[in-house]
C-alpha positions in Angstrom: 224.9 114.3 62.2 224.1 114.3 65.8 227.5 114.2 68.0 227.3 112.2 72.0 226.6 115.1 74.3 229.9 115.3 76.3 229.9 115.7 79.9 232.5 116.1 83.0 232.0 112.8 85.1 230.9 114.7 87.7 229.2 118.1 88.7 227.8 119.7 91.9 224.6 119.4 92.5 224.1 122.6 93.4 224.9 123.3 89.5 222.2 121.4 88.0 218.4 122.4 90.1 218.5 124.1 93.2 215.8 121.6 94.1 218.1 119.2 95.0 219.6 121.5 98.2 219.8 118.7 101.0 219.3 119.8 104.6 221.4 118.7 107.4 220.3 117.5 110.7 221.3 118.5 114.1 223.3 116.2 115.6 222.7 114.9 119.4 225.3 113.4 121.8 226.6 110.3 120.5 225.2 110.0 116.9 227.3 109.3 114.0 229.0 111.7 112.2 227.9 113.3 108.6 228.4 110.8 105.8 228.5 107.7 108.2 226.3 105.0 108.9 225.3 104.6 112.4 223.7 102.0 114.5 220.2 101.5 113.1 218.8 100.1 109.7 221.2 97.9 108.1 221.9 99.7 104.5 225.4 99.4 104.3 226.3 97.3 101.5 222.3 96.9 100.1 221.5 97.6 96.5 217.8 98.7 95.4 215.8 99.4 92.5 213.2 102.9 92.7 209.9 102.4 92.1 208.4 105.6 92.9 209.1 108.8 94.9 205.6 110.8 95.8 206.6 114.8 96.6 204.5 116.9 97.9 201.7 114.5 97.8 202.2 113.3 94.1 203.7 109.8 93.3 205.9 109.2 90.0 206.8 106.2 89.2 210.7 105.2 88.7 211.9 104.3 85.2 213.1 101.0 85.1 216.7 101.6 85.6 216.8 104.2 88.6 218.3 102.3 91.7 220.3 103.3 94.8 223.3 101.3 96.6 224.5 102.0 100.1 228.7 101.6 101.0 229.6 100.2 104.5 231.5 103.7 104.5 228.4 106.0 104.3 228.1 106.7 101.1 225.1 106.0 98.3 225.1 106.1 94.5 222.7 105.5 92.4 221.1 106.0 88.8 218.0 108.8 88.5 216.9 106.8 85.6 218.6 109.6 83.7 222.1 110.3 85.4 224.2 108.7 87.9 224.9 110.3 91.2 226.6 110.0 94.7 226.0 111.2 97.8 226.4 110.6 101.7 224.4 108.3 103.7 224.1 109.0 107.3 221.7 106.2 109.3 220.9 106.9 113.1 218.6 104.7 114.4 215.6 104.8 111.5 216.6 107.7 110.2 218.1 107.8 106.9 219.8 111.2 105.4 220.5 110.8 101.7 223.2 114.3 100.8 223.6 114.2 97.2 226.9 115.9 96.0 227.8 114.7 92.7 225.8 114.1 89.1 226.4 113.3 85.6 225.2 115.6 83.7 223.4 114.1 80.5 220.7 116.1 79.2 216.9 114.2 79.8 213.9 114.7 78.6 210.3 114.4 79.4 209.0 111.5 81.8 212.8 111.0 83.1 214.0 114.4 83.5 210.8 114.9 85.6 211.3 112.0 87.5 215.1 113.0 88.3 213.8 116.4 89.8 211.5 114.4 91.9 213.7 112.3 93.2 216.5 114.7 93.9 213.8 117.2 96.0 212.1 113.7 97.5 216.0 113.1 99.1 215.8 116.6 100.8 215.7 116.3 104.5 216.2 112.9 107.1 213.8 110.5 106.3 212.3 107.4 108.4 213.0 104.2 107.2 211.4 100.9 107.2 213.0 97.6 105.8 210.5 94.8 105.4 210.1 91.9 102.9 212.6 93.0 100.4 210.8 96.8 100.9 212.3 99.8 101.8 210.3 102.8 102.4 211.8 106.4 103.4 209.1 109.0 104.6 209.9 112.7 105.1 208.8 113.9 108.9 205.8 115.9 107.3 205.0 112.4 105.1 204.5 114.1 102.2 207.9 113.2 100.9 208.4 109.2 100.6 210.9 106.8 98.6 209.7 103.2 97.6 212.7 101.2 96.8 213.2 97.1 96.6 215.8 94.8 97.5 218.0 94.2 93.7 220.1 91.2 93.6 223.1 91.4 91.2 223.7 90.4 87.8 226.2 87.9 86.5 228.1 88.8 83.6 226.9 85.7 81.1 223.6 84.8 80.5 222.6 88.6 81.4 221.2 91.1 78.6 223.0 94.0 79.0 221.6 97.5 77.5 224.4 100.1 77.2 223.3 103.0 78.0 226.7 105.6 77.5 229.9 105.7 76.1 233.0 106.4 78.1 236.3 108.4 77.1 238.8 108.3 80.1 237.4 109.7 83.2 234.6 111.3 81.3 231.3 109.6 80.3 229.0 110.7 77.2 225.3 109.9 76.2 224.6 108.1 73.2 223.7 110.1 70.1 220.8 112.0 69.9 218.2 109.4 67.6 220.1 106.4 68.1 217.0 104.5 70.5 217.6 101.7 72.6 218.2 98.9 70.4 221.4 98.8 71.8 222.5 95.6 74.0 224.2 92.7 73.8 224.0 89.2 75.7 227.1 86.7 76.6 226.2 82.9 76.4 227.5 80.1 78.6 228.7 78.7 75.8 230.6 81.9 74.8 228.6 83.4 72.0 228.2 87.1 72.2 224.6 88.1 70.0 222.7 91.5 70.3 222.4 94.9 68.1 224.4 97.7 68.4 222.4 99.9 67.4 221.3 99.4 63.9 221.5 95.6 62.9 221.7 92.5 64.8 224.9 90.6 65.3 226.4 87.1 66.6 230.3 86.4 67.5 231.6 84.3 69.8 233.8 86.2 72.9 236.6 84.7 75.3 236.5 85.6 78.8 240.0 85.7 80.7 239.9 87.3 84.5 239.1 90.7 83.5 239.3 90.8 80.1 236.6 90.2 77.4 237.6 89.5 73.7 235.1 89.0 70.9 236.6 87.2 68.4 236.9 87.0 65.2 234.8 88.5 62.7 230.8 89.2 63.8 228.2 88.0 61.6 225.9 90.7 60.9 222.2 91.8 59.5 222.5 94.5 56.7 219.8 97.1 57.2 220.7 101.1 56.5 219.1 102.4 59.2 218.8 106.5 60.4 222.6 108.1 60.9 222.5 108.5 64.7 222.3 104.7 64.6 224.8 104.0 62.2 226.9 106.5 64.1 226.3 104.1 67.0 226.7 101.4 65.3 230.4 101.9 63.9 231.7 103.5 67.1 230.6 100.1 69.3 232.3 97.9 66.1 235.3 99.7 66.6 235.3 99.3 70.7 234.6 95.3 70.2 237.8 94.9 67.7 240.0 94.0 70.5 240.7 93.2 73.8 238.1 95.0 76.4 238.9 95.3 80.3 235.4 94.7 82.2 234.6 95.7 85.5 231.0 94.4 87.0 229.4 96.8 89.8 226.3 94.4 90.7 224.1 95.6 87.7 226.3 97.6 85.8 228.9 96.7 83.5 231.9 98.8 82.3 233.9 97.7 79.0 237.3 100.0 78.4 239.6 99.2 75.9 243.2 100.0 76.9 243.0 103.3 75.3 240.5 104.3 78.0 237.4 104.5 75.0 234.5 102.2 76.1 230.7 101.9 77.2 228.7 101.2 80.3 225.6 98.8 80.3 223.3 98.5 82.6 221.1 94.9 83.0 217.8 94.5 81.3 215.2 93.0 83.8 
């Protein structure tokens, strides 16, 4: 049986591609410091989904779940559409220099691992900026290098569809198991009731929400396929995080569930 690839919640960059090597810029009198944000576009506090990233000429477009959010304190973290990240942000005037210093480290393959390389070279250097119509564009001096991003406005916990995408253990985060798909997501009525799959059958329940804590109640009714044993695997170990009281924590479009153990999932909003 296929076991979650485990993973510390953070690594250097440096540790995963030596693509990803940022550049500094020299810095004139009176500009901000490294890993500040300066007079000039206003990022600080702005969320935005990746569309595409174009290096060395060639454009890739963005799975649908890559996105980048700037802090008032000059920092950005993101998703690659594989792993999350962080970095500093430094904005002078229209010039935007993304550093990336940290990433998860779950193994991707194919269309996203190539798009995470992509987008960790495309980050290399300062890069002009323009902010226009919900746009923002960040091209490399030689503009061969450019970032498409768009304005993402947060989701509310109910009424959102919420696909988890890894499951957490403390301060350490895991991907799901090898086979299991993407059936997994659930969806929190107005009226209360929970309903989704978890990553083999369907389920309904109905949940109780009290200031940061979400309990489904009582038991959930279920489909009964058999279905391959990554899934089932799945399955059972998101049954067992739901039988109980869940602390939730909503970061615009992402949603963490921890139980008080410290054993939970993150979810990230569908559409």
């Amino acid at each position: 049986m296929s076991k979650p690839r485990a993973l510390a919640a953070l690594v250097p960059l440096l540790l995963l591609t030596a693509t990803a090597t940022a550049c500094g810029t020299e810095q004139g009198p009176g500009a901000a410091p490294a890993g500040t944000v300066g007079a000039g576009l206003p990022v600080g506090g702005t969320h935005w989904s990746i569309k595409a990233v174009t290096v060395d000429g060639r454009r890739s477009t963005a799975p649908a779940d890559a996105r980048i959010a700037f802090t008032e304190d000059g920092r950005a973290r993101g998703n690659t559409g594989c792993n999350h990240f962080g970095a500093t942000a430094e904005v002078n005037g229209d010039i935007v220099t993304i550093t990336p210093q940290e990433i998860t480290a779950i193994g991707c393959s194919g269309d996203r691992g190539r798009f995470e390389k992509e987008l960790l070279r495309a980050f290399s250097g300062p890069l002009t900026g323009t902010i226009k119509d919900g746009r923002f564009t960040l091209v490399s001096a030689d503009g061969r290098n450019d970032l498409e991003l768009a304005s993402e406005p947060g989701a509310p916990l109910r009424g959102t569809t919420w696909k988890i995408d890894s499951l957490v253990s403390g301060d350490t985060a895991a991907s799901l198991p090898a086979g299991s798909g993407s059936k997994a997501r659930f969806t929190l009525g107005e009226d209360g009731r929970v309903t989704g799959n978890l990553g083999c059958n369907n389920f309904a329940a109905t949940a109780r929400v009290d200031g940061t804590t979400l309990t489904v109640e009582g038991p959930a009714a279920t489909t009964r396929m058999m279905c391959a044993s990554a899934e089932m695997e799945l399955e059972t170990k998101l049954y067992e995080l739901l039988d109980g009281p869940l602390t939730y924590r909503l970061d615009h479009r992402t949603l963490t569930l921890t139980d008080p153990t410290g054993e939970g999932l993150t979810a990230t909003a569908v559409g």
